[in-house]
C-alpha positions in Angstrom: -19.2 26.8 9.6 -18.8 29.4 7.0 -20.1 28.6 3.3 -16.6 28.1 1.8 -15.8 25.4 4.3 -19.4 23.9 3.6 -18.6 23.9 0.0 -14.7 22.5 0.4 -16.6 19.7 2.6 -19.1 19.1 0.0 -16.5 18.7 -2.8 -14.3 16.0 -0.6 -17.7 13.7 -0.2 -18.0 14.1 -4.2 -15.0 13.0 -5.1 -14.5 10.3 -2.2 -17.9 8.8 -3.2 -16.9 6.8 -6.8 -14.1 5.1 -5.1 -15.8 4.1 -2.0 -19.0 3.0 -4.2 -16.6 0.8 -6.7 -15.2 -1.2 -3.3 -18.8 -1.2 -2.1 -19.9 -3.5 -5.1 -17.7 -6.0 -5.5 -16.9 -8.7 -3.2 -14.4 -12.2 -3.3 -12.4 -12.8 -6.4 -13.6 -9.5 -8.5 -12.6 -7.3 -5.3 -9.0 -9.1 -4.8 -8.6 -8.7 -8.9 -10.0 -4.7 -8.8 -7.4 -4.3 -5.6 -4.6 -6.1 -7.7 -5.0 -3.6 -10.5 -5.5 -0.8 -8.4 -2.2 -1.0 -6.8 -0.1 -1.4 -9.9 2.4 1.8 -10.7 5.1 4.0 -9.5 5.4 5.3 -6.4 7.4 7.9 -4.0 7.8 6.0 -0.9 8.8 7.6 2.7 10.0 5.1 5.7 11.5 4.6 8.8 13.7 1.5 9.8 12.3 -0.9 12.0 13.1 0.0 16.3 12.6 3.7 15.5 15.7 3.3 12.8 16.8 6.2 10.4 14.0 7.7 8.2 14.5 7.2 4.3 13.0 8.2 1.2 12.8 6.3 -2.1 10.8 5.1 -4.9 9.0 1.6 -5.7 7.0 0.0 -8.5 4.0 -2.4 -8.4 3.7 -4.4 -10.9 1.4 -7.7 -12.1 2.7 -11.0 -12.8 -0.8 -13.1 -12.6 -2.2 -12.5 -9.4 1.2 -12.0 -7.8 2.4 -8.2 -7.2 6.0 -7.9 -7.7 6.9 -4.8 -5.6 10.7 -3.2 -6.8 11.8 -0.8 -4.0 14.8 1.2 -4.6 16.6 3.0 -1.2 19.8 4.7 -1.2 21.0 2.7 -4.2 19.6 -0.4 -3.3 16.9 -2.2 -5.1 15.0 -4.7 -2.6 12.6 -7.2 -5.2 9.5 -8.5 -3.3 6.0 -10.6 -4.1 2.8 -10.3 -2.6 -1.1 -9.8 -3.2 -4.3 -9.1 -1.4 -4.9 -11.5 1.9 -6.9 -10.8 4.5 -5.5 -8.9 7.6 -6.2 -12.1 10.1 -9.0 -14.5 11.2 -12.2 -13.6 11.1 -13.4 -13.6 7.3 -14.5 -10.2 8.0 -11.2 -8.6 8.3 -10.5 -6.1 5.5 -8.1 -7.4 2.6 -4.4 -6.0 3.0 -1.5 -6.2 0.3 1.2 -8.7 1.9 4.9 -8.7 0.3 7.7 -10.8 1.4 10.8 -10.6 0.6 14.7 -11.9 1.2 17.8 -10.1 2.3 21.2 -12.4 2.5 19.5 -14.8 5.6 17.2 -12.5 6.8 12.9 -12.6 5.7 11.1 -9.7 5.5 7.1 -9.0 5.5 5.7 -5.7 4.3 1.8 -5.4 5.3 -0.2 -2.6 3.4 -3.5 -1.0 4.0 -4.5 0.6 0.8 -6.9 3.2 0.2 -7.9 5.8 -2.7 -6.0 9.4 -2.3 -7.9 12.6 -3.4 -6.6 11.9 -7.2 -8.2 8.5 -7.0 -4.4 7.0 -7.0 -3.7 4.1 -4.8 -2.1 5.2 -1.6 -0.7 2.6 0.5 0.3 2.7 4.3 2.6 -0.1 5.8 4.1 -1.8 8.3 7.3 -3.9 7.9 9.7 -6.0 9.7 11.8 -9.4 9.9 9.4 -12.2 10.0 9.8 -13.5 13.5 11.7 -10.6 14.7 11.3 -8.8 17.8 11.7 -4.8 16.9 9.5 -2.4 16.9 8.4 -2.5 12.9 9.3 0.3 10.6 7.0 2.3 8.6 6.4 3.1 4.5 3.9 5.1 2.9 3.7 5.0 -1.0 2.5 8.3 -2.9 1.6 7.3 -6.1 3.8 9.3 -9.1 3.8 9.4 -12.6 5.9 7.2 -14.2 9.7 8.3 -15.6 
């Protein structure tokens, strides 16, 4: 390993290190509130369609309204409204906490599920998986890139 690599390396762990440390202190309540707020802003958002479906691009605001998130996706001239928050993945009470939005299209239900993490900027970055609720297709695929705002 030459020493620009070594210092490249060393830079990543400085910068990763305040995020992870801030998620490493807080737990119940405080983490689900820090999460909430950490989320909230304007995004560029890349998909594909659920069953291996046409890839898209777009761009979506997070915003608060208590503890709900209202997520406001707008695709190809359509704006899709959904409401969420921070739940954990699944059974057991160790599972990490994931940002859940649902949403309705004429009879059809939708659920978005999000892992979200810190990028290099410290900006929310959030990967997720979305489908019909109760549907049988392969799920599609979103990943929000946090932006500033218009």
């Amino acid at each position: 390993m030459d020493i620009a690599m070594l210092v490249r390396s060393a830079c990543a762990v400085a910068v990763l290190l305040p995020a992870g440390a801030v998620f490493a202190q807080q737990t119940g309540e405080e983490h689900d509130e820090f999460l909430r707020n950490f989320v909230v802003g304007t995004y560029a958002i890349v998909g594909r369609q659920p069953n291996g479906g046409a890839a898209y691009a777009g761009t979506a605001d997070i915003a608060r309204r208590g503890d709900t998130l209202v997520l406001t996706r707008k695709v190809g001239g359509r704006t899709t409204v959904a409401e969420g928050g921070v739940e954990r993945a699944a059974p057991p009470a160790d599972r990490p906490r994931v940002f859940n939005f649902r949403w309705t299209t004429g009879r059809s239900r939708f659920r978005m599920s999000c892992l979200g993490r810190g990028d290099f900027d410290n900006y929310a970055r959030l990967t997720c998986v979305w489908n019909e609720i109760d549907g049988r297709k392969e799920p599609g695929l979103e990943a929000f890139f946090h932006r500033a705002a218009d």
